[in-house]
VMD Tcl script that builds the backbone (N, CA, C; Angstrom):
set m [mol new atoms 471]
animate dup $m
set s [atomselect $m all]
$s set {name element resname resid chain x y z} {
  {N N UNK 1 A 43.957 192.538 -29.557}
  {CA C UNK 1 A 44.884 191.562 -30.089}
  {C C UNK 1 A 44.656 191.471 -31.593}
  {N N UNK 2 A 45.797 191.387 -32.370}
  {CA C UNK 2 A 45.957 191.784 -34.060}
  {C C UNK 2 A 46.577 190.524 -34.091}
  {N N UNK 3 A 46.874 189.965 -35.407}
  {CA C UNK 3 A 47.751 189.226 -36.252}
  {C C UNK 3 A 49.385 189.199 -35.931}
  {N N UNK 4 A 49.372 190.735 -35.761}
  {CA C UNK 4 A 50.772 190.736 -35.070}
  {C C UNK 4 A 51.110 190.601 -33.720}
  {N N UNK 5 A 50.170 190.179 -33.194}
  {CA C UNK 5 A 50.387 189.398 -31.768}
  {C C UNK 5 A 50.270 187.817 -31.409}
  {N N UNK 6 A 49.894 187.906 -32.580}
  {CA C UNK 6 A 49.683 186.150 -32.446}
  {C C UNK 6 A 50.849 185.687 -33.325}
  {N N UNK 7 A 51.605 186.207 -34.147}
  {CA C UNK 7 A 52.498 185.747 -34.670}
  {C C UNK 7 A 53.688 186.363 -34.033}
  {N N UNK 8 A 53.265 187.294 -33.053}
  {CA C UNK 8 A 55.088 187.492 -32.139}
  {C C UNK 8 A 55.471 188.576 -33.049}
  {N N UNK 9 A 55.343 189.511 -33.917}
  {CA C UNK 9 A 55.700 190.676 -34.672}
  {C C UNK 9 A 55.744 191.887 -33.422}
  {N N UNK 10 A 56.571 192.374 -33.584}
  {CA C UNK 10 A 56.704 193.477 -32.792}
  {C C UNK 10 A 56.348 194.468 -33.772}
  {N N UNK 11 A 55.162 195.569 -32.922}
  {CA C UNK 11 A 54.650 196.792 -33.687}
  {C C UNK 11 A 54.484 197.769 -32.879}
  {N N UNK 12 A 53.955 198.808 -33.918}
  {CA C UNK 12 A 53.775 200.154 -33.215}
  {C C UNK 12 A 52.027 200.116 -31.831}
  {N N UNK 13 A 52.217 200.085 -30.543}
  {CA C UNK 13 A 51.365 199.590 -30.260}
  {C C UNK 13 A 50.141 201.106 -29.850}
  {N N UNK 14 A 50.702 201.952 -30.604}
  {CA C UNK 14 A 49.674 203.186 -30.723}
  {C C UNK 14 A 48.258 202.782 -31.206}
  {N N UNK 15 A 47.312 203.933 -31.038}
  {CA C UNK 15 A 46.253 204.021 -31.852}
  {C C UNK 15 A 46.178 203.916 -32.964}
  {N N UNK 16 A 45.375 203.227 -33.937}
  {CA C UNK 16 A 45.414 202.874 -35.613}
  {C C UNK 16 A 45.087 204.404 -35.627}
  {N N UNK 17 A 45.659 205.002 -37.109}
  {CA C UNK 17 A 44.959 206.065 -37.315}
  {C C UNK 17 A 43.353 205.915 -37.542}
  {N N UNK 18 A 42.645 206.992 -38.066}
  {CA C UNK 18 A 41.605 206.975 -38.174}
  {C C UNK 18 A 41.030 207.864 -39.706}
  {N N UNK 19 A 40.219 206.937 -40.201}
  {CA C UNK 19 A 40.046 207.608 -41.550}
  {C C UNK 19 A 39.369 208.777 -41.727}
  {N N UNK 20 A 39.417 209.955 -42.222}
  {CA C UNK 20 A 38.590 210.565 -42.660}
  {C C UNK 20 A 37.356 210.622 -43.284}
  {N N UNK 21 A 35.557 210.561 -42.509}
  {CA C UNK 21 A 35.216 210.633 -43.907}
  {C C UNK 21 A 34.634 211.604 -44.117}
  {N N UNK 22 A 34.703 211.782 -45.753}
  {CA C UNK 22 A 33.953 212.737 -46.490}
  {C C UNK 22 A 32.801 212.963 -46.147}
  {N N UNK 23 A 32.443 214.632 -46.074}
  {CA C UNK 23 A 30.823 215.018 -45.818}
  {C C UNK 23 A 29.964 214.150 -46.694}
  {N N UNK 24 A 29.159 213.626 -45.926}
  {CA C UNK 24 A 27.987 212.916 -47.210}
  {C C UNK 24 A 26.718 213.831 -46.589}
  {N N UNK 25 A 26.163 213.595 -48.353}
  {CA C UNK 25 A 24.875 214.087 -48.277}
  {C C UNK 25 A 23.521 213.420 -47.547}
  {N N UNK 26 A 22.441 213.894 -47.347}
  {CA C UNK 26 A 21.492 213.367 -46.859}
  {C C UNK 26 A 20.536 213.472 -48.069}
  {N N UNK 27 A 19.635 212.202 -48.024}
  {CA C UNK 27 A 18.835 211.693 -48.691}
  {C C UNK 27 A 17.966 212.893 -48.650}
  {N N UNK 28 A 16.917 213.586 -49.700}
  {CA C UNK 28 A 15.882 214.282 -49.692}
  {C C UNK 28 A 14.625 213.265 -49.634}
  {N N UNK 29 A 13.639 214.022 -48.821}
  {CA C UNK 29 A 12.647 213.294 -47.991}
  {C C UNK 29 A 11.811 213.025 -49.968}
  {N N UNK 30 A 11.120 211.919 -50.146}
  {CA C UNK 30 A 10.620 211.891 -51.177}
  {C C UNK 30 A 11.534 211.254 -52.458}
  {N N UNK 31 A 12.077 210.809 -52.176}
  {CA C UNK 31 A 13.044 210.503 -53.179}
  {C C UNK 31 A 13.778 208.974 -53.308}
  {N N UNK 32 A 13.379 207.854 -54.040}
  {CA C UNK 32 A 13.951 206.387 -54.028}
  {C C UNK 32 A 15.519 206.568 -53.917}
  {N N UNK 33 A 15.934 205.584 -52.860}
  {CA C UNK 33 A 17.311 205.945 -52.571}
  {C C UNK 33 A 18.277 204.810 -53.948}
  {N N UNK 34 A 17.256 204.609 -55.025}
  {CA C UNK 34 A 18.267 204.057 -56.398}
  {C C UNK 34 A 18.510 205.521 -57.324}
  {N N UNK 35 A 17.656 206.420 -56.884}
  {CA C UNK 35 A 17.372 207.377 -57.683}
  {C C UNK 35 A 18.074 208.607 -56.951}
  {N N UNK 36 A 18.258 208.295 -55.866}
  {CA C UNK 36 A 19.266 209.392 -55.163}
  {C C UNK 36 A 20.927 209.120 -55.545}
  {N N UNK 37 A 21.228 207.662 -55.364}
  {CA C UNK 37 A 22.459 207.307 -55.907}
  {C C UNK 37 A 22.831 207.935 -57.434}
  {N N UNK 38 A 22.615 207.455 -58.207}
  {CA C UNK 38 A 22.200 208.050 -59.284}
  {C C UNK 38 A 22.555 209.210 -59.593}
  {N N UNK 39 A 21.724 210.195 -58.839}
  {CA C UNK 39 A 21.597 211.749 -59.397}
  {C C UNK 39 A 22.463 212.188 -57.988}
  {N N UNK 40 A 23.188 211.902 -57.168}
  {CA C UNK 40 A 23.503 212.720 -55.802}
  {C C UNK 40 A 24.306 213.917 -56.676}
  {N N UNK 41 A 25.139 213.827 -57.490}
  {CA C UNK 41 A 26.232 214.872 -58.037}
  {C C UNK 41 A 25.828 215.500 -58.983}
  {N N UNK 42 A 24.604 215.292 -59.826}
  {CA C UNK 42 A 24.554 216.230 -60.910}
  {C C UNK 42 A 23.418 217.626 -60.115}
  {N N UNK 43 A 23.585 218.496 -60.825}
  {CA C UNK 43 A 22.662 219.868 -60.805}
  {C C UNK 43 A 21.223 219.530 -60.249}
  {N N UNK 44 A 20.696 219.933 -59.492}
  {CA C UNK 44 A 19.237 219.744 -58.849}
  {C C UNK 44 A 17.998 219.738 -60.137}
  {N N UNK 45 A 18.451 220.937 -61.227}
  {CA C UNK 45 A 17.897 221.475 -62.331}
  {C C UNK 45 A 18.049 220.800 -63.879}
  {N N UNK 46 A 19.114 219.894 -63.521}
  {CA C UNK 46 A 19.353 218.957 -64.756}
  {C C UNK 46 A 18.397 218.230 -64.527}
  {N N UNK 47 A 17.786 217.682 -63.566}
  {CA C UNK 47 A 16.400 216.599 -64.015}
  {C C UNK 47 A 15.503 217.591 -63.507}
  {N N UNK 48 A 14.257 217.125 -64.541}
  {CA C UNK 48 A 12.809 217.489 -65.058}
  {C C UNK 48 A 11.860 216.069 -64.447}
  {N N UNK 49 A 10.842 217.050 -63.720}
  {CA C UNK 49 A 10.158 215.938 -63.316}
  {C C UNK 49 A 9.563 215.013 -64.579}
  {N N UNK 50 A 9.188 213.929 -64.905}
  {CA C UNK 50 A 8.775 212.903 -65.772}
  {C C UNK 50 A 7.123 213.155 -65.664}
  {N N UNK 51 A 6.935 212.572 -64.462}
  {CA C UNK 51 A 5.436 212.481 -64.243}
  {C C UNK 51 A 5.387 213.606 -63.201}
  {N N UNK 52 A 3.799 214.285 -63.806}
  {CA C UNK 52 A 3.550 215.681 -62.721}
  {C C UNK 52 A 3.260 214.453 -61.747}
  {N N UNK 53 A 3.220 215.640 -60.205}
  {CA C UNK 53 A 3.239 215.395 -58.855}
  {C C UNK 53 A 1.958 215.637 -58.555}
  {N N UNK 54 A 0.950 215.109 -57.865}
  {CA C UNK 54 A 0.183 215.990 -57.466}
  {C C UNK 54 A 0.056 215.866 -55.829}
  {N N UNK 55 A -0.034 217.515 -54.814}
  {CA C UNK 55 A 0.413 217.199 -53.679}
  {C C UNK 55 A -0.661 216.870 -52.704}
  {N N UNK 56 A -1.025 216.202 -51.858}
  {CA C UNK 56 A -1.402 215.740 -51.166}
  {C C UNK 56 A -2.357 214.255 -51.130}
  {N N UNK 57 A -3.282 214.051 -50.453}
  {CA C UNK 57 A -4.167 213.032 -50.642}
  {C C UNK 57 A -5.370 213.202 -51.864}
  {N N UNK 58 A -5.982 212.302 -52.190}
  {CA C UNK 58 A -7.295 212.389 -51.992}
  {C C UNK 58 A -8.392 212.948 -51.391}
  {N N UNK 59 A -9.329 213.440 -51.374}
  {CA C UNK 59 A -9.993 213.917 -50.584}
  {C C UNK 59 A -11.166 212.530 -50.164}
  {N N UNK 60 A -11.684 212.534 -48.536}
  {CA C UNK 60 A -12.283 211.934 -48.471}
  {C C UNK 60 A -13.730 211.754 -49.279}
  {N N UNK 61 A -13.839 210.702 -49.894}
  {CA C UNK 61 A -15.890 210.238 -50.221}
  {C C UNK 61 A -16.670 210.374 -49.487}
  {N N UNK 62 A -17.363 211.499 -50.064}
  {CA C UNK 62 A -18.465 211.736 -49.675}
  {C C UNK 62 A -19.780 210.833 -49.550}
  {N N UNK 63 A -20.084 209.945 -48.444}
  {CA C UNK 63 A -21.122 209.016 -48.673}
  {C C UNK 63 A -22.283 209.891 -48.851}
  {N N UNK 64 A -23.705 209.532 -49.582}
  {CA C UNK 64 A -24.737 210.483 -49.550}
  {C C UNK 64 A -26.176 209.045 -49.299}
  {N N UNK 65 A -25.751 208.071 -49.776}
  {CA C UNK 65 A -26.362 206.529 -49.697}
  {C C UNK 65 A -27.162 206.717 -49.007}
  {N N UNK 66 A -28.920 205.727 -48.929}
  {CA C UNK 66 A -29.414 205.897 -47.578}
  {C C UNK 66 A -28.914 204.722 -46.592}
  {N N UNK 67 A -29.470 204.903 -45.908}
  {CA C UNK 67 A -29.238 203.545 -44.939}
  {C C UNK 67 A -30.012 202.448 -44.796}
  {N N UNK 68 A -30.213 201.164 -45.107}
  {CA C UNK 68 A -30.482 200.062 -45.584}
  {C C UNK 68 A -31.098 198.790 -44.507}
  {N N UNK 69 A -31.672 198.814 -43.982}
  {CA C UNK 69 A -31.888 197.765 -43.182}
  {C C UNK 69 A -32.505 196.711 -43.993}
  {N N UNK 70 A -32.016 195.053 -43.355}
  {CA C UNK 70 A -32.535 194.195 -43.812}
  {C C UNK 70 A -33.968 193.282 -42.822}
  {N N UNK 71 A -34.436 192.456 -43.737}
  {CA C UNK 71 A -35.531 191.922 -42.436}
  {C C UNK 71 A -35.981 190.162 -43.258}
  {N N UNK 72 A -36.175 189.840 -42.122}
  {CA C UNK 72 A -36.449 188.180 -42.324}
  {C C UNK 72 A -37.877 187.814 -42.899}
  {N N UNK 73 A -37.915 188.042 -44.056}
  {CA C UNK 73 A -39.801 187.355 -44.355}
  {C C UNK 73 A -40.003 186.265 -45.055}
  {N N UNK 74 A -41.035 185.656 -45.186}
  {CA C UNK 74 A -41.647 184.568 -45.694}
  {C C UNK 74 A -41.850 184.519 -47.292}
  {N N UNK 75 A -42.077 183.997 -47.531}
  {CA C UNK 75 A -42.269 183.472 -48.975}
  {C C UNK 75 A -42.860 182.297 -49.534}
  {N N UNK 76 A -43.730 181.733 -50.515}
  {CA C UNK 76 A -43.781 180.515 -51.350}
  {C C UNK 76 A -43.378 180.528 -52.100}
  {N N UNK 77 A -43.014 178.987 -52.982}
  {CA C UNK 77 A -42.444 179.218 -53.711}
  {C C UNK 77 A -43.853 178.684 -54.822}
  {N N UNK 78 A -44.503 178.836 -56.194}
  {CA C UNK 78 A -45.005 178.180 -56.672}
  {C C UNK 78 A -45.092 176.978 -57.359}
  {N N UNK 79 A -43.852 177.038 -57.480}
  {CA C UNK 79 A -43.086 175.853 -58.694}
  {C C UNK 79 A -43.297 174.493 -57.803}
  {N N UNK 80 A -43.031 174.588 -56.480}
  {CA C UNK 80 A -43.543 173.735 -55.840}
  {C C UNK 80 A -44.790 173.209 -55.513}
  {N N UNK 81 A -45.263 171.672 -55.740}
  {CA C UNK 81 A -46.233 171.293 -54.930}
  {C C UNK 81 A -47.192 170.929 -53.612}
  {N N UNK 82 A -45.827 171.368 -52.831}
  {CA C UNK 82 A -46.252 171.235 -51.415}
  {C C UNK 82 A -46.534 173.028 -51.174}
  {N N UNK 83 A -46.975 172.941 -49.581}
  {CA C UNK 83 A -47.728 174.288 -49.652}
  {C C UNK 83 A -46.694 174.775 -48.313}
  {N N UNK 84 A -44.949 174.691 -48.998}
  {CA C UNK 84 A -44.192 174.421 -47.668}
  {C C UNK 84 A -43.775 176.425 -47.818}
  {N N UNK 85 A -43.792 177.114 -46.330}
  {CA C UNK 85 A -43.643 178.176 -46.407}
  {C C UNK 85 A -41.758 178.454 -46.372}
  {N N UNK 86 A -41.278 179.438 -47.041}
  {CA C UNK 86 A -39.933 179.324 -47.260}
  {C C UNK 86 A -39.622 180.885 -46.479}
  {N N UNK 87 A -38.604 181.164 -46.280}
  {CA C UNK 87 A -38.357 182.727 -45.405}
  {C C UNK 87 A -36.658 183.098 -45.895}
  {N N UNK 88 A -36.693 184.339 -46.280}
  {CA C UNK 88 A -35.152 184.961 -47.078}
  {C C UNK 88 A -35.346 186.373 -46.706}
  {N N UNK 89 A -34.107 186.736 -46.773}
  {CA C UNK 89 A -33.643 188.302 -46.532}
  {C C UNK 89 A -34.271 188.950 -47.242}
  {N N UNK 90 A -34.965 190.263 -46.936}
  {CA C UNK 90 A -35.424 191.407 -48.072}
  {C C UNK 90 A -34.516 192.706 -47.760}
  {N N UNK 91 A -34.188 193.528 -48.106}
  {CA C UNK 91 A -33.669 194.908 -48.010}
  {C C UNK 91 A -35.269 195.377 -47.998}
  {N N UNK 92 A -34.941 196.154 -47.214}
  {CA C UNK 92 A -36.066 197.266 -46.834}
  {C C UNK 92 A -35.107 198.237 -46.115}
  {N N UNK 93 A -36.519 199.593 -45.901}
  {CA C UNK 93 A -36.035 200.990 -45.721}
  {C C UNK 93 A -35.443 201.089 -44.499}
  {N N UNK 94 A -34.808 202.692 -44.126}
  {CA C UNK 94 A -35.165 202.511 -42.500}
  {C C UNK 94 A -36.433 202.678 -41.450}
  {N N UNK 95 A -38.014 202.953 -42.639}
  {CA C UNK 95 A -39.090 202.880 -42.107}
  {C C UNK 95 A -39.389 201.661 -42.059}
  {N N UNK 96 A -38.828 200.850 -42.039}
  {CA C UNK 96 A -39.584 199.196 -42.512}
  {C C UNK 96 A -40.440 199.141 -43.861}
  {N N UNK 97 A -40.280 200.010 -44.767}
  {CA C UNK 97 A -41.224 199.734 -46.113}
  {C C UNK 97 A -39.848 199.118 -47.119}
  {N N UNK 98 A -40.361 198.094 -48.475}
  {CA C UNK 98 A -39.661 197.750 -49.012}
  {C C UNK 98 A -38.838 198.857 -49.767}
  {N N UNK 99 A -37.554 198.550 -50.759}
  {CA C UNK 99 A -36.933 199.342 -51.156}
  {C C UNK 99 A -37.229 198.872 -52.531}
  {N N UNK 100 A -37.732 199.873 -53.658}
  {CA C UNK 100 A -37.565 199.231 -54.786}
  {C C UNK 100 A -36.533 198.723 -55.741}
  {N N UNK 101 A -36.798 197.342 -56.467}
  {CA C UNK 101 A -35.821 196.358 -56.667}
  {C C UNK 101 A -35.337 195.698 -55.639}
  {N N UNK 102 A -35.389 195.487 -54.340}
  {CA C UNK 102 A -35.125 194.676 -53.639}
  {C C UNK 102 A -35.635 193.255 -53.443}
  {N N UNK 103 A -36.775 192.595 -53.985}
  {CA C UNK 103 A -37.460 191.563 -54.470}
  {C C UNK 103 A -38.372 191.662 -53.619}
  {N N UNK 104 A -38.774 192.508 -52.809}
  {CA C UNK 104 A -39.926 192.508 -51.823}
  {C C UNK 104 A -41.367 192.681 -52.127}
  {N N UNK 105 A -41.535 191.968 -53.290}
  {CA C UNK 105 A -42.824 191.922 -53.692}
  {C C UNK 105 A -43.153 190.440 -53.894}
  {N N UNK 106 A -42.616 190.310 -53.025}
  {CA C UNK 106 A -42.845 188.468 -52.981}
  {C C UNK 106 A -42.887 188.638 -51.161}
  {N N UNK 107 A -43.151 188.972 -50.370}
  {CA C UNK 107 A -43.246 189.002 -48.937}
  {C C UNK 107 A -44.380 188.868 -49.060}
  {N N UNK 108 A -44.366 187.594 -48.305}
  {CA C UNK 108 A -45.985 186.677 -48.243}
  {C C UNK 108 A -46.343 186.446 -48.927}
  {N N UNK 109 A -45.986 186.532 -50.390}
  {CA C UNK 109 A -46.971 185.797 -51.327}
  {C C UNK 109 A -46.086 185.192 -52.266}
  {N N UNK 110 A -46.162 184.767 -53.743}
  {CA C UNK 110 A -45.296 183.837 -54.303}
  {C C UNK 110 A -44.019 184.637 -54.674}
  {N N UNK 111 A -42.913 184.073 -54.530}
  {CA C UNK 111 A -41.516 183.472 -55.088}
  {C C UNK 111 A -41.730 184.722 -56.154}
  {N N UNK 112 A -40.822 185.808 -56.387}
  {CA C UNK 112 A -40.302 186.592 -58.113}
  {C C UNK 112 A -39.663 186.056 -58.909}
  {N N UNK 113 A -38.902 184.759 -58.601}
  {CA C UNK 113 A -38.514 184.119 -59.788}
  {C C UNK 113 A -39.328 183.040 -60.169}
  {N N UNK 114 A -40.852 182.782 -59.536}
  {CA C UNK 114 A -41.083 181.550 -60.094}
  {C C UNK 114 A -41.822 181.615 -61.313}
  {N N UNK 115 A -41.958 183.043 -61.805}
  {CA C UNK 115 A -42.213 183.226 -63.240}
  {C C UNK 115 A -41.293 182.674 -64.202}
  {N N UNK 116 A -40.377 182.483 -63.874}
  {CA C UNK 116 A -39.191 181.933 -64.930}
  {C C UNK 116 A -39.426 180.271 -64.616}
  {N N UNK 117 A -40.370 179.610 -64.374}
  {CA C UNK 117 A -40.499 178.349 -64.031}
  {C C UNK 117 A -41.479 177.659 -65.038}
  {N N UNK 118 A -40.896 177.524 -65.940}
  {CA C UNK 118 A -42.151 177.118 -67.298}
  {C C UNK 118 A -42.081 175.369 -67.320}
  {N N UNK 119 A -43.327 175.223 -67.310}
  {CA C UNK 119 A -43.365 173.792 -68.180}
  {C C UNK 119 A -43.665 173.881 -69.976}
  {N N UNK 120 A -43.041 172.506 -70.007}
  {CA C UNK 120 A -43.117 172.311 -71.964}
  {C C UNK 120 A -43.891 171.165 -71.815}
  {N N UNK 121 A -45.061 171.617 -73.018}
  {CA C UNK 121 A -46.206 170.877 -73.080}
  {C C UNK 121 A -45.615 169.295 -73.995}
  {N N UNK 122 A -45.612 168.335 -73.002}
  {CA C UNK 122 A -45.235 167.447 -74.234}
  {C C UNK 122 A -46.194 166.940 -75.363}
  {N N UNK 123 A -45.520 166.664 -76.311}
  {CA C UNK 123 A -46.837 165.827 -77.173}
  {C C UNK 123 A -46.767 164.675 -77.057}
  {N N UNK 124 A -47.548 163.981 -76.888}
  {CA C UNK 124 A -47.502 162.495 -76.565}
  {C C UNK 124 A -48.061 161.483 -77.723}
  {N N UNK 125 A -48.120 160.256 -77.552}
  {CA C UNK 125 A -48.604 159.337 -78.838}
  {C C UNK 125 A -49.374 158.925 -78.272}
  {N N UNK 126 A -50.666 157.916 -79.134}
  {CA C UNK 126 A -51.158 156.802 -78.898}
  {C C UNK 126 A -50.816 155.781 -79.545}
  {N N UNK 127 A -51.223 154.347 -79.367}
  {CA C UNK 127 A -51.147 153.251 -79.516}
  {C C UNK 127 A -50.937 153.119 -81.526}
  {N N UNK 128 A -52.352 153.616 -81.751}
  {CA C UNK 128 A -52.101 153.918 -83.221}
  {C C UNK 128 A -51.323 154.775 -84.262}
  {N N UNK 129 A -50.975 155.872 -83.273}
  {CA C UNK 129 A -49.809 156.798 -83.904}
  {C C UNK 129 A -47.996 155.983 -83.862}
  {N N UNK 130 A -48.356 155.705 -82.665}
  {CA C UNK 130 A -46.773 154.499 -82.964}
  {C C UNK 130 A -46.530 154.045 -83.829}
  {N N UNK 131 A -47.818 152.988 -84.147}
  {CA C UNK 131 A -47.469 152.003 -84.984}
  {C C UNK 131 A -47.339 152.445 -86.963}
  {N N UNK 132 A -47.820 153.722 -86.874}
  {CA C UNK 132 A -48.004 154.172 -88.294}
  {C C UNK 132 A -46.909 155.357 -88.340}
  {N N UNK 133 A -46.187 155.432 -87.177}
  {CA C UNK 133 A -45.535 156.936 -87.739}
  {C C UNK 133 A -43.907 156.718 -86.817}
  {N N UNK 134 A -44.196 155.834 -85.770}
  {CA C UNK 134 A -42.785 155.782 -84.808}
  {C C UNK 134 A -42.134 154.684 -85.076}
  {N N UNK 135 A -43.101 153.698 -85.624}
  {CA C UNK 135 A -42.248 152.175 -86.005}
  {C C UNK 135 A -41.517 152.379 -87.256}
  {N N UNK 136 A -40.161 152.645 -87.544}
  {CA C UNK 136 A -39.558 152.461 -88.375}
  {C C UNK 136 A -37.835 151.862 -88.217}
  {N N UNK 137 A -37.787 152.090 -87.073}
  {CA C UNK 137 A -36.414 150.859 -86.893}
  {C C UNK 137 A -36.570 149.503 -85.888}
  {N N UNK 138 A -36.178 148.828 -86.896}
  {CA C UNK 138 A -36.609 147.283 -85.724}
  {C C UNK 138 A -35.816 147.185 -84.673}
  {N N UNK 139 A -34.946 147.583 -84.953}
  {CA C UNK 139 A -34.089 147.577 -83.320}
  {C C UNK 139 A -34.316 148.274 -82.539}
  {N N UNK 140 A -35.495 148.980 -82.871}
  {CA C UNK 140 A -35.991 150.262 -81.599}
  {C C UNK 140 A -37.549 149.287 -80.905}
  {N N UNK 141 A -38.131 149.445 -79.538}
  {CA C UNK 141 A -38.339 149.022 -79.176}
  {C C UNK 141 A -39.791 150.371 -78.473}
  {N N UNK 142 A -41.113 149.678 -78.495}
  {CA C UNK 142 A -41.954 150.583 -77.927}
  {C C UNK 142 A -41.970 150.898 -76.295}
  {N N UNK 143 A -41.014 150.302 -75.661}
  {CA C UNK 143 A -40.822 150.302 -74.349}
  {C C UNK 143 A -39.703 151.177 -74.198}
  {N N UNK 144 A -38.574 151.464 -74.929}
  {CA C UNK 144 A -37.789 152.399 -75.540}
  {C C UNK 144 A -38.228 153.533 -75.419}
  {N N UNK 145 A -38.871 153.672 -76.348}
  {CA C UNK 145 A -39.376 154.738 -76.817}
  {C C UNK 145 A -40.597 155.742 -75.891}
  {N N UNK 146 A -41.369 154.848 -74.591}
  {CA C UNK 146 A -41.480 155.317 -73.943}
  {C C UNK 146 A -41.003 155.636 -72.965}
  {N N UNK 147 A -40.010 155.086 -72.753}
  {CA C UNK 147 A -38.876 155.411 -71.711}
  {C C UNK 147 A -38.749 156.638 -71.949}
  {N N UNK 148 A -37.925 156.560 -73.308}
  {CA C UNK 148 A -37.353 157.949 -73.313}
  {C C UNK 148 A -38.373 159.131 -73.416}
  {N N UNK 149 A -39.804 158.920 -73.816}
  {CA C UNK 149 A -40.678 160.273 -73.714}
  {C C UNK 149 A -40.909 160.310 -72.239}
  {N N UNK 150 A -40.831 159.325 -71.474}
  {CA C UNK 150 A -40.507 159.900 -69.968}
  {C C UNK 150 A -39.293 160.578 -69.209}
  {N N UNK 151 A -38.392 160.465 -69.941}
  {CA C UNK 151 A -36.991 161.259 -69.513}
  {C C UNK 151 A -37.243 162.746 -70.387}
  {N N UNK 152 A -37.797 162.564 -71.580}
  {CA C UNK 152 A -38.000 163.989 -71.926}
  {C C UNK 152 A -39.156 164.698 -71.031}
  {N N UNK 153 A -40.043 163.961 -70.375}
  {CA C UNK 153 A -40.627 165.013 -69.594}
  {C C UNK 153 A -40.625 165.273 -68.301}
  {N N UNK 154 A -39.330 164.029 -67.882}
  {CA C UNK 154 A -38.720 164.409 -66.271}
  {C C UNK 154 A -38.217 165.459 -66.419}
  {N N UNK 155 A -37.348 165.597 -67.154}
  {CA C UNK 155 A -36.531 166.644 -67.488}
  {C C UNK 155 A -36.270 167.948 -68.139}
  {N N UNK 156 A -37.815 167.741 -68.830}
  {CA C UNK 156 A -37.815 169.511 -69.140}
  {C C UNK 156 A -37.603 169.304 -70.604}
  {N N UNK 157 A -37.317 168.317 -71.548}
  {CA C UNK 157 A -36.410 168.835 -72.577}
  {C C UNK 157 A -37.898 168.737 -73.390}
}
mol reanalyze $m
mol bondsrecalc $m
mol representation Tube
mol addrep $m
């Protein structure tokens, strides 16, 4: 049912013809189909590749690495005062011996970073050095002032 049946038109009630279509080409395997549009009609030889091709993959990586096992050991730490035992991952071999650079020279015995754990020696006052060398603002206070040489040596500074 057409337009001309719903409006009562009397027509030819044959087969519509049928269009012809033109041979079309097929896409070449490798090729963006903006870039096939494009070029479908000119010469195969009028375009120059831009960027060389190179054909196939990659070749697979060659692993040559050894193989790495890890293991659970103990540790202290020194920086600490308690005598509390601590336990972290080491890389070691696949004989069970450490791997060098893996930090396993601290298994069972102290912590490798607790060399980087420095104290700063404070200098401290006495009673008579205050009063001849620290008393110079009245609004500062000797209770102040030891305060704060106790925050400088909670804290490291």
């Amino acid at each position: 049912m057409d337009i001309k049946d719903i409006m009562g038109i009397k027509g030819d009630k044959g087969p519509a013809a049928k269009k012809m279509k033109e041979a079309t080409q097929k896409k070449p395997e490798g090729v963006s189909r903006e870039v096939w549009q494009i070029t479908k009609g000119m010469a195969q030889d009028a375009l120059a590749p831009v960027v060389p091709t190179h054909a196939g993959l990659k070749g697979k990586r060659k692993v040559t690495a050894r193989k790495v096992a890890w293991s659970w050991q103990p540790f202290k730490n020194s920086a600490r005062a308690d005598t509390l035992m601590l336990r972290h991952w080491v890389k070691t071999g696949t004989g069970g011996t450490m791997l060098p650079g893996s930090n396993g020279g601290d298994v069972g015995g102290d912590y490798a970073f607790s060399k980087y754990n420095k104290k700063v020696d404070m200098v401290m006052y006495n009673d008579e050095e205050y009063e001849s060398l620290l008393q110079f603002d009245p609004e500062w206070s000797k209770a102040e002032t030891d305060h704060l040489f106790d925050l400088l040596a909670r804290f490291d500074l």
